[in-house]
C-alpha positions in Angstrom: -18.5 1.7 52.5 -17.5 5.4 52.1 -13.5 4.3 52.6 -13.7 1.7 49.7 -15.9 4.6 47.7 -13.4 6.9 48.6 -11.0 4.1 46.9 -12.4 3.8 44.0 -13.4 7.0 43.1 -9.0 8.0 43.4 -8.6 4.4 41.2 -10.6 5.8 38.6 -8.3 9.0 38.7 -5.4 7.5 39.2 -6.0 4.9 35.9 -7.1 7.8 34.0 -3.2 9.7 34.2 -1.5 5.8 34.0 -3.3 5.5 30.8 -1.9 8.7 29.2 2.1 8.0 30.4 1.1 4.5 28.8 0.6 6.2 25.7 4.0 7.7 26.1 5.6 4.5 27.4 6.4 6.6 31.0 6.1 3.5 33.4 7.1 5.6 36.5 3.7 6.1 38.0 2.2 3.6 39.9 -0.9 3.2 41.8 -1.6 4.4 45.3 -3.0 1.4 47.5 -4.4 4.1 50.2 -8.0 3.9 51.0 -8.3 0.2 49.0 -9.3 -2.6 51.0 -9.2 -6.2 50.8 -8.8 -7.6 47.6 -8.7 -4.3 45.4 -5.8 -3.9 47.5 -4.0 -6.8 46.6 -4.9 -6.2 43.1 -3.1 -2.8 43.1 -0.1 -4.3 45.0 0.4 -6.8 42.0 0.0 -4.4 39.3 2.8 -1.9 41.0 5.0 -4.9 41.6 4.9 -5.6 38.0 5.7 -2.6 36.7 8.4 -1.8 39.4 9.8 -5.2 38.3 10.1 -4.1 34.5 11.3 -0.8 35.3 14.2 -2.0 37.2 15.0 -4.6 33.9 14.5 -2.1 31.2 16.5 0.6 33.3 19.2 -2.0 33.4 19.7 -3.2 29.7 19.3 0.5 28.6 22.3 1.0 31.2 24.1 -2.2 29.6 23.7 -0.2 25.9 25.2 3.4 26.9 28.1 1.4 28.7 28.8 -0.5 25.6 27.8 2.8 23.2 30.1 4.7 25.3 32.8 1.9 24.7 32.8 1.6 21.6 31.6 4.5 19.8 28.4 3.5 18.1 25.1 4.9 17.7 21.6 4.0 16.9 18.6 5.2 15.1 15.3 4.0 14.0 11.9 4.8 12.0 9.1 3.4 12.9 6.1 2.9 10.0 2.2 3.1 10.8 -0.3 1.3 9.1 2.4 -0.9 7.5 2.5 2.4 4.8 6.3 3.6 3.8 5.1 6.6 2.1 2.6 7.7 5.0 3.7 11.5 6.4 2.7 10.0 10.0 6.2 7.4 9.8 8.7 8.2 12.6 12.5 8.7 12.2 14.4 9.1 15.6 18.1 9.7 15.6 19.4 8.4 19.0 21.4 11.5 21.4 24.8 9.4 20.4 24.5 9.7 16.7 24.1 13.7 16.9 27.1 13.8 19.4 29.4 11.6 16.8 28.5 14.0 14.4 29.3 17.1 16.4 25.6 18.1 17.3 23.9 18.4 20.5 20.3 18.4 20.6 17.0 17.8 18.4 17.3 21.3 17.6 20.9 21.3 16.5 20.0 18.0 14.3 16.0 17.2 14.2 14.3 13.8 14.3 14.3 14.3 10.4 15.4 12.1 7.5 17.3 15.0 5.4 19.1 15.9 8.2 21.4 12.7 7.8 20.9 12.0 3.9 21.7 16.2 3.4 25.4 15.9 4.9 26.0 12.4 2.6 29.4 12.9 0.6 27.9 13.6 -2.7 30.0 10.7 -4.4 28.7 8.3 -2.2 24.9 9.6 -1.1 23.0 7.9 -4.6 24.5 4.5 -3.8 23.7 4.9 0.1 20.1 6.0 -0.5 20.0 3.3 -3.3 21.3 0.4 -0.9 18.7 1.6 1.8 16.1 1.9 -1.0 16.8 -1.6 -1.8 16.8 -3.2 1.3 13.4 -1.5 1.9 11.7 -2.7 -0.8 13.1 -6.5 -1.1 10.0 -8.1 0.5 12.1 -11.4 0.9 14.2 -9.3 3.4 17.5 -11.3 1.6 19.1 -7.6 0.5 20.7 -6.5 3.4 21.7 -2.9 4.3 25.3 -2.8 5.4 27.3 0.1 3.6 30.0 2.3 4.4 30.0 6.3 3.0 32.0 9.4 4.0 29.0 11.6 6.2 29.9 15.3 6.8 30.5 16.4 10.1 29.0 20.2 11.9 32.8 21.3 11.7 32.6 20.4 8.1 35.1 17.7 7.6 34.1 14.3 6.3 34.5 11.0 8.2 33.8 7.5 7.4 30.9 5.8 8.5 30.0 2.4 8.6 26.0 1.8 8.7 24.1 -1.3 9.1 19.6 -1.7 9.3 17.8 -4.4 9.9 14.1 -4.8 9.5 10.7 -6.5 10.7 8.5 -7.3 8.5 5.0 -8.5 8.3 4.1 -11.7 7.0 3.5 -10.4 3.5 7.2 -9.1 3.9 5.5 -5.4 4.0 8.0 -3.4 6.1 7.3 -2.3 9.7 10.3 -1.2 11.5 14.1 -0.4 11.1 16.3 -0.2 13.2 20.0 0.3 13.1 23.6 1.2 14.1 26.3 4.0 13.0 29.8 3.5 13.4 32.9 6.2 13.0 35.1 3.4 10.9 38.0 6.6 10.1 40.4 4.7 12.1 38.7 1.0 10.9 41.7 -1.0 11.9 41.1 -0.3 14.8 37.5 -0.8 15.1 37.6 -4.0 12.8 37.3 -6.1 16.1 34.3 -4.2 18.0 32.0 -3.9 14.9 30.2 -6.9 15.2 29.7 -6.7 18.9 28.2 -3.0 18.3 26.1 -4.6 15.2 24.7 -7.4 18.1 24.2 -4.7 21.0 22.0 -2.5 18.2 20.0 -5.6 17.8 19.8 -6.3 21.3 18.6 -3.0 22.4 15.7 -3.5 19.9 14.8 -6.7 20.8 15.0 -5.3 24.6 12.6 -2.7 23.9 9.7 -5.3 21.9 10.4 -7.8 24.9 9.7 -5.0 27.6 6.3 -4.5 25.7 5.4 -7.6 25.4 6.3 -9.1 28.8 4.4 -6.3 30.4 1.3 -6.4 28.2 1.1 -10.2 29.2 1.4 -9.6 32.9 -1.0 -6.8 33.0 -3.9 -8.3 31.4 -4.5 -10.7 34.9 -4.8 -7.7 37.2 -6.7 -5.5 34.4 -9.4 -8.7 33.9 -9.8 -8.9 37.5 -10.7 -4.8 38.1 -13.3 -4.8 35.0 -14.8 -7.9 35.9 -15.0 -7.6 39.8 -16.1 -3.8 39.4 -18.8 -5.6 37.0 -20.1 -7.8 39.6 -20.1 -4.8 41.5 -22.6 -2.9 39.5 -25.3 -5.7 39.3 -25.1 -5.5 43.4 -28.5 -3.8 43.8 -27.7 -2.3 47.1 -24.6 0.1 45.4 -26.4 3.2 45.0 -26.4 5.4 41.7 -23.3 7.5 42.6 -20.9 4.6 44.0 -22.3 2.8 40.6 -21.2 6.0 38.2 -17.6 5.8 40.1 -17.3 2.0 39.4 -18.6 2.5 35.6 -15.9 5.1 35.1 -13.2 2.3 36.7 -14.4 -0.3 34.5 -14.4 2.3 31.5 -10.2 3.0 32.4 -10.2 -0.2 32.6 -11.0 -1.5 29.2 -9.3 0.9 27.7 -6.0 0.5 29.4 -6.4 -3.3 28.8 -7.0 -2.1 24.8 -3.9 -0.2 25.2 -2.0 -3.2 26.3 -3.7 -5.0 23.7 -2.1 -2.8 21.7 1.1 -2.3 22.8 1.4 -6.4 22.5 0.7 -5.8 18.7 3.7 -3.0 18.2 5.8 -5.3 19.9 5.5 -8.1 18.0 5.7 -5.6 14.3 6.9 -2.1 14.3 7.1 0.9 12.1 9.5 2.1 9.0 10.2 5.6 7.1 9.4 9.2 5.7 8.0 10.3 2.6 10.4 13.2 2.0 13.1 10.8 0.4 10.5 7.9 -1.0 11.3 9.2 -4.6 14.8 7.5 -4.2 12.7 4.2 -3.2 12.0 1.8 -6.5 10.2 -1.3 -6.3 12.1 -4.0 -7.8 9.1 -6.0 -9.5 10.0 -10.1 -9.8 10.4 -11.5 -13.2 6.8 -13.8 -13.8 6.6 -14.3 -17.4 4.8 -17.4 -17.0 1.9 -16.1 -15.4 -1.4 -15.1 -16.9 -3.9 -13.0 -14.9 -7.0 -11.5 -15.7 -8.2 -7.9 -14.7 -12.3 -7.6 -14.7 -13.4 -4.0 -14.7 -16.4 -1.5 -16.4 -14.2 1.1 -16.9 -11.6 1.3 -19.4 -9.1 3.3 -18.1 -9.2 1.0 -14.3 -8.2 -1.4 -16.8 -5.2 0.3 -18.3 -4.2 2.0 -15.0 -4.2 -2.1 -13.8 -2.5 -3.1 -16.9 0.5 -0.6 -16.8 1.4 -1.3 -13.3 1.1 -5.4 -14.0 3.2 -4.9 -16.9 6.6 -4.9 -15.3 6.1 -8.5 -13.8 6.3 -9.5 -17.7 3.0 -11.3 -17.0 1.0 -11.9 -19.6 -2.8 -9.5 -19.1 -6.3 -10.5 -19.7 -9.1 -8.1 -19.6 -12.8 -8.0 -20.0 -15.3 -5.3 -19.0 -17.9 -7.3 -17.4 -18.9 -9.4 -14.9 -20.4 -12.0 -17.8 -17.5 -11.7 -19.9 -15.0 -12.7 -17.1 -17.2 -15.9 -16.5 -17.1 -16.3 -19.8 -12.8 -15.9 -20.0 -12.7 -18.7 -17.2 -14.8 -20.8 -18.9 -13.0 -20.7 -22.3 -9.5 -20.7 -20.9 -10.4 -23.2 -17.7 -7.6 -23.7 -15.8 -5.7 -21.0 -17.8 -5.7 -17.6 -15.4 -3.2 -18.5 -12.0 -5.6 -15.6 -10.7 -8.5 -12.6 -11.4 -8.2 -9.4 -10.0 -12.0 -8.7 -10.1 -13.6 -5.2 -9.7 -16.0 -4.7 -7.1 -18.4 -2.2 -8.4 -19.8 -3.0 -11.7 -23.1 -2.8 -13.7 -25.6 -5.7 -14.0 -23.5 -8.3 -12.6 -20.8 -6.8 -9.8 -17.7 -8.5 -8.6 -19.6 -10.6 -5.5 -22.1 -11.8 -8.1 -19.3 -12.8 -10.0 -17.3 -14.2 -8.1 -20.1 -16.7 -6.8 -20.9 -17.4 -10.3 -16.9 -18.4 -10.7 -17.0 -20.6 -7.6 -20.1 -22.7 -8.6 -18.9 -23.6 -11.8 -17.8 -26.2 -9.3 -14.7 -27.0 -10.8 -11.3 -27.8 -8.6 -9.8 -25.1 -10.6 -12.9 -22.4 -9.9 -13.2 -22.9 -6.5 -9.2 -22.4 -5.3 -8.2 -19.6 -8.3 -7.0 -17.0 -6.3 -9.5 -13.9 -6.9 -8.4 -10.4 -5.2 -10.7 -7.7 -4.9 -10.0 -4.1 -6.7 -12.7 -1.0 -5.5 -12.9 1.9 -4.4 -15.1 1.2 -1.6 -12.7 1.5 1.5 -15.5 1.5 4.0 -14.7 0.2 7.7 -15.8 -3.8 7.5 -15.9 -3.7 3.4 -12.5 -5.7 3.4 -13.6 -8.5 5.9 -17.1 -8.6 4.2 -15.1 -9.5 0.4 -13.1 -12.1 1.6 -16.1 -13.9 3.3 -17.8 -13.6 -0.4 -14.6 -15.7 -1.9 -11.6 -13.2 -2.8 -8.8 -14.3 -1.6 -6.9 -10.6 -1.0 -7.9 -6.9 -1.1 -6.6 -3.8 -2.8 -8.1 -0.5 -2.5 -7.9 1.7 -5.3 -6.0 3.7 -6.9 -3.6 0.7 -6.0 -0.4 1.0 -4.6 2.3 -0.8 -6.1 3.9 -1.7 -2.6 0.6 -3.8 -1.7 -0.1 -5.0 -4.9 3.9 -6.3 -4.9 2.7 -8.2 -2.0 -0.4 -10.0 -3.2 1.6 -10.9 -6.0 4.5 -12.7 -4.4 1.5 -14.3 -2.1 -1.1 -15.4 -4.8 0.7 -15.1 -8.3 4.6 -15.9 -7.8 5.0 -19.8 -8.3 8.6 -20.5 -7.4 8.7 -23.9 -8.9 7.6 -22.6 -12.1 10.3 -20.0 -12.0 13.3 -22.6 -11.9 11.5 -24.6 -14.9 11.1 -21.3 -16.8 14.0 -19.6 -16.4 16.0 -23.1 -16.6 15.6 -22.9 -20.6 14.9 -19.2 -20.8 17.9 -17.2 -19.4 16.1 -13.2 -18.3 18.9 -10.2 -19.1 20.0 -9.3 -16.2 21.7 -6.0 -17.5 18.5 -4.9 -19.6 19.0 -1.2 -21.9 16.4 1.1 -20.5 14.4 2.3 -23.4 14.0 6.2 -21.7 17.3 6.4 -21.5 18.7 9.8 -22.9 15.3 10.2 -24.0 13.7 13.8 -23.8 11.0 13.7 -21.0 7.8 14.9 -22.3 5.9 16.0 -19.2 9.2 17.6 -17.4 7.9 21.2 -16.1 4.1 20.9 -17.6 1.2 21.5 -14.9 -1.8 20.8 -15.1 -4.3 22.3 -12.1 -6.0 19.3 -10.2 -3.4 16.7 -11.9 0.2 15.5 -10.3 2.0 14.7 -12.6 5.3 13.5 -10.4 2.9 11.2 -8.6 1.5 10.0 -11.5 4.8 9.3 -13.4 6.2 7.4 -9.9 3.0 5.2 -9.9 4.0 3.8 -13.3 7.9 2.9 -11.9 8.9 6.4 -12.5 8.7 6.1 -16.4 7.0 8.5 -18.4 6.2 6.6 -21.6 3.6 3.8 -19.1 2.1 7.3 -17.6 1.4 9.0 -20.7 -0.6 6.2 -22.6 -2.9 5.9 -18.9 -3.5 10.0 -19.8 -4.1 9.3 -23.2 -6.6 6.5 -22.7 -8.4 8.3 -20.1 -9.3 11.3 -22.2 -10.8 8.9 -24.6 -12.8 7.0 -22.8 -13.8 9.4 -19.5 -15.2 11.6 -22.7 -17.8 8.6 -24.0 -18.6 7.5 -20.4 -19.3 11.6 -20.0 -22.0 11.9 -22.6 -23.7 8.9 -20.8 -24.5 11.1 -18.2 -24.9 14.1 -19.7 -28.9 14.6 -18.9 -31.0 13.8 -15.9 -28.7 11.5 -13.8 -31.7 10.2 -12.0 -33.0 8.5 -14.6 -29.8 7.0 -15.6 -29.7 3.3 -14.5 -26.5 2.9 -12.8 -25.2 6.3 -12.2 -23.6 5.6 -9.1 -21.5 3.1 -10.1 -20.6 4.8 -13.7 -20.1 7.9 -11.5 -17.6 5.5 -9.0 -15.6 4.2 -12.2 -14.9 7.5 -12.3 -13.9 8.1 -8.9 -11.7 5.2 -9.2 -10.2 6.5 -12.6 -9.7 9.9 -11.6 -7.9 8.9 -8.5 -5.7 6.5 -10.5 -4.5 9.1 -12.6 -3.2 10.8 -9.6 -6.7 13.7 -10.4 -7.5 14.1 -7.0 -9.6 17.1 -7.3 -11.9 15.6 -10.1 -12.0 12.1 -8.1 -13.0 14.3 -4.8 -15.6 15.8 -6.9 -17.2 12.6 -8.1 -17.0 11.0 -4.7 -19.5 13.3 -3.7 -21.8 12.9 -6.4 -21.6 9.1 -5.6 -22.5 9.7 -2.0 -25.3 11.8 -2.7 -26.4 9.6 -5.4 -26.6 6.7 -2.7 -28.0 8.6 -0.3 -31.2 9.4 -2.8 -30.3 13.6 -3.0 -31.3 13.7 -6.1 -31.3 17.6 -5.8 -27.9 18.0 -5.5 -26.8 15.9 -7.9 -28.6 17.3 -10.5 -27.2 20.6 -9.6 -23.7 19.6 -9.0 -23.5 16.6 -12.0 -23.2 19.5 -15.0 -20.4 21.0 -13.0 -18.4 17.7 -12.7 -19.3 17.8 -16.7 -18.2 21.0 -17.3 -14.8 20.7 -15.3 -13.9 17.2 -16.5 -14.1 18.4 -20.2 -11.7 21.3 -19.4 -9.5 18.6 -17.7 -9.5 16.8 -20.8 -8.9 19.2 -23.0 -5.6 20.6 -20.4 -4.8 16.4 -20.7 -4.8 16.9 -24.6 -2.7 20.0 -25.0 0.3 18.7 -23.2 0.5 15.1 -24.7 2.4 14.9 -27.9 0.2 14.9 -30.7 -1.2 11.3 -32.9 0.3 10.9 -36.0 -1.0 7.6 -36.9 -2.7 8.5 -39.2 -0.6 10.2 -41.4 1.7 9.1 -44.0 -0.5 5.4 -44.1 0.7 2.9 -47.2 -2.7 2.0 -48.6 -3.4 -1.5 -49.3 -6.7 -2.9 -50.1 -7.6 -4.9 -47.3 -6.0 -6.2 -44.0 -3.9 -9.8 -44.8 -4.8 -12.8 -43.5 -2.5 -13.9 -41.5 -2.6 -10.9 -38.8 -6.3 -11.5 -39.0 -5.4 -15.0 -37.5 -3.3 -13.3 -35.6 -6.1 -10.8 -33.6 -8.4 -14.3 -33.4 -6.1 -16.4 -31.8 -5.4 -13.7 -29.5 -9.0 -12.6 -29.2 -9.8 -16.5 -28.4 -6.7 -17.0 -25.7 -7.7 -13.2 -24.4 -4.2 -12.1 -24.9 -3.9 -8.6 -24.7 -0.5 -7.8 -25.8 -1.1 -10.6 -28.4 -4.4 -8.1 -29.5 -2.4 -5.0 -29.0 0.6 -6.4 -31.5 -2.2 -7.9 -33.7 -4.0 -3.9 -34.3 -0.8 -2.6 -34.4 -0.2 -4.3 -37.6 -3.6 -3.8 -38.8 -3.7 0.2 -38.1 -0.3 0.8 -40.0 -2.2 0.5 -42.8 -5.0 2.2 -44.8 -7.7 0.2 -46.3 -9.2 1.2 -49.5 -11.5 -2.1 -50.0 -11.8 -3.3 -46.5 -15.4 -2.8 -46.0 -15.0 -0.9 -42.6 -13.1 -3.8 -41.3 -10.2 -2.2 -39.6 -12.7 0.2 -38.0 -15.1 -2.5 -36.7 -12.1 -4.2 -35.1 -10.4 -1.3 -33.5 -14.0 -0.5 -31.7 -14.9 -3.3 -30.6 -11.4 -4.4 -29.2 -11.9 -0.8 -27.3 -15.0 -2.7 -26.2 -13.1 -5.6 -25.1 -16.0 -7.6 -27.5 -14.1 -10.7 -28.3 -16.0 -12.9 -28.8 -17.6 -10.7 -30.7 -14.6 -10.5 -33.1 -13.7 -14.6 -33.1 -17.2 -14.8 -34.6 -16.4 -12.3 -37.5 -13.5 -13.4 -38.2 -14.8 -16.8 -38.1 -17.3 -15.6 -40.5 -14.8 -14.1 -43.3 -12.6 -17.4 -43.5 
């Protein structure tokens, strides 16, 4: 008994130190057999046979590589992604010890595991096209645009050289990148490379594909020893003749245990995706949004800036945008235009009937059309378990707010794109495929401005880098955050819904790129869950206080409204554009609504009764119905 305690008290060690060189994919150790008997001996045998086995493989196609790098001048590099986010700070970019030594470097400190120190030494002629091509392939989540360029890089002596580059990348199903790997090639003297290029290409793809398979092959042939020393040390414990000491020492092996098997578990998972690229060059990355005019979506949320924030980054897609402000009046929108929406993208959070209610209320109509429209999930709420728990409640996707526009690309190609209905669309209409950008030699606006608590570079690359998208979001969201203020100006407890008025604007706040101010109401929301009362009644004038300041900053930088002046007078709105705003009203057709006011405001009304007023409020109010029935009424 004491040798085999002796045993697995040094297993428990020992497993402790494999699992961090695991971590750092250092196979080297293995496990001493020495004071094991029986089968725990066997069991360490197989597990240091395994890894000697894989050791000795990857050792040899890493050998294969240098040979052929060596050979034939080529070098590799790769980023690797986490979380399947491009932007994140955490990504990885790793320039192999080949590529610094082809450029005349010789260590990490020399030339650092850092994107600018490649994209820096681009021939200025040729680095907007190279970061555009890479930009490109990135973002195509088909993976059909390839990255395969050629540019002139500069080397530590200062002369320029040409370079032929090539990436390829994993993606996850949703065609979200993960990992990219690729190869470098000195193409100077091209004719005579010409030959060994493709070869190099292969052997950059091979070395990637040797690395995933050494994960994965290894993971799999763990797991059988790993099962066998939880459970037998399992059995183990429930022997009622180990005493409490020998017991604590086989816990603590069954503990290493599960967690190596977790980190197997996980290295599996990276093998089979990967990782992708750093946020200090992401400016030069544009989404290219697909061309859907013949959808029609509709975007359910209480607050009326969610709504344009959601409305300005669908826009692009040349969708056409429904919108309604309540949980009633999107049930309401489906029933009216059944069959008409090819999907709802449905708040969570919202005021007498929320987005679960909703949606359940959607699904019984009971109709083959309600029960398959694709319905994807927009909040706030990011909470471990809240995703899983929304698409048991019948959404079909998930996006957290403030959205990104690289995961809300996805859902779109998933749920929205209908390729079918592209080739009958564009088979009569022909799309311009060399479009004149609008903001082109136009004078930015916002170019130096600051405004403490907002980014405004964020904000402006959230709306597709254009200013004009970005500026009507800030414009919108000083009017409304300034009515939804005043309805929690006094005693918050006693407001009914505060929490989730005071989460809209969270949620708006952080869509605006306000972190600060959406920070500030996060905690109010927290503490208004939590029932401390106290400190939101001390803390809720504060949020008041700054957020009018904020608007007022918002205010002085925009350029000012001159609607209003220089009006032609007429006496009352003509009929036709009132058909107009109720045909669109009826259809919910917002740019139809918008086009329809738009007429109506250029004008001002002398004998219209208030008319013009009453529309443009209650088409703030998204009351459409509302305004069918009136101008039903004046026929």
């Amino acid at each position: 008994m004491d040798t085999n305690k002796s045993g697995i008290k040094s297993l428990s060690n020992e497993l402790k130190q494999f699992e961090k060189a695991a971590e750092t994919g250092d196979f080297k150790i293995i496990l001493s057999e020495e004071n094991m008997i029986g089968s725990d001996s066997k069991i360490i045998h197989s597990i240091n046979k395994y890894l000697n086995k894989y050791r000795k493989a990857v050792e040899y196609d890493i050998m294969k590589y240098k040979l052929t790098s060596d050979a034939l001048s080529i070098a590799l590099w790769d980023m690797d992604i986490v979380v399947e986010d491009p932007v994140s700070p955490n990504n990885k970019f790793t320039w192999s010890q080949e590529f610094r030594q082809m450029l005349g470097f010789k260590d990490k400190k020399d030339f650092p595991d850092l994107l600018h120190s490649w994209s820096d030494r681009l021939h200025p002629e040729d680095k907007e096209r190279t970061l555009d091509a890479f930009a490109a392939h990135i973002t195509d989540l088909t993976g059909k645009t390839p990255y395969d360029i050629e540019y002139r890089l500069m080397m530590k002596t200062g002369e320029y050289r040409y370079f032929h580059a090539y990436g390829n990348t994993q993606r996850s199903v949703t065609g979200i990148p993960l990992r990219v790997a690729g190869a470098l090639m000195d193409i100077t003297n091209k004719t005579e490379m010409a030959e060994a290029l493709q070869e190099a290409l292969n052997e950059a793809k091979s070395a990637n594909n040797a690395k995933s398979e050494f994960l994965a092959n290894m993971s799999h042939e763990m797991r059988t020893p790993l099962n066998a020393i939880i459970g037998l040390t399992g059995l183990s414990m429930d022997d009622n003749s180990v005493n409490e000491e020998t017991r604590q020492h086989l816990e603590n092996v069954r503990e290493a245990g599960i967690t190596l098997l977790g980190l197997v578990n996980d290295l599996l998972d990276v093998s089979a995706s990967g990782s992708d690229f750093n946020e200090e060059n992401m400016h030069k990355v544009k989404l290219e949004h697909i061309s859907i005019p013949y959808a029609h979506v509709l975007v359910v949320d209480d607050n009326f800036t969610n709504l344009d924030v959601a409305k300005g980054l669908l826009k692009p897609y040349g969708m056409k945008i429904a919108c309604v402000d309540s949980g009633q009046k999107a049930i309401d929108a489906v029933k009216t235009l059944d069959g008409r929406f090819c999907a709802i993208f449905m708040d969570q959070m919202m005021p007498d009937m929320d987005g679960i209610e909703t949606v359940a209320a959607i699904r019984a109509l009971n109709t083959e059309y309600t029960k398959s429209v694709p319905i994807i999930a927009l909040t706030a709420n990011v909470a471990s378990g809240n995703e899983e728990m929304l698409l048991n409640k019948g959404f079909q996707a998930f996006l957290p707010k403030p959205i990104d526009v690289f995961r809300l690309d996805a859902v779109i190609r998933q749920w929205i794109r209908d390729k079918e209905k592209e080739k009958e669309y564009f088979r009569t209409e022909i799309p311009d495929q060399n479009p004149v950008d609008p903001n082109i030699n136009k004078k930015s606006i916002l170019y130096g401005k600051q405004i403490e608590g907002l980014n405004i570079d964020k904000g402006i690359k959230r709306f597709g880098g254009q200013e004009d998208p970005y500026i009507e979001i800030l414009r919108a969201y000083s009017k409304n955050t300034k009515k939804i203020l005043a309805t929690i100006d006094s005693y918050p407890e006693e407001i009914k819904n505060y929490v989730i008025i005071i989460h809209g604007l969270k949620g708006s706040n952080y869509s605006i790129c306000a972190d600060e101010s959406g920070d500030f109401a996060k905690t109010l929301e927290e503490a208004a869950k939590a029932g401390d009362w106290d400190y939101v009644i001390k803390n809720n004038p504060l949020f008041i206080e700054r957020s009018y300041k904020f608007i007022s900053a918002i205010d002085e930088i925009l350029p000012p409204d001159d609607s209003e002046k220089n009006k032609t007078e007429k006496d009352k709105p003509d009929e036709t554009i009132l058909t107009k705003l109720r045909t669109a009203c009826d259809e919910y057709d917002m740019d139809g609504i918008d086009e329809a006011m738009e007429e109506i405001t250029e004008f001002k009304y002398n004998s219209d009764e208030g008319l013009a007023d009453w529309l443009q409020e209650n088409v703030d109010q998204m009351n459409f119905s509302e305004i069918v029935e009136k101008l039903n009424a004046l026929r």
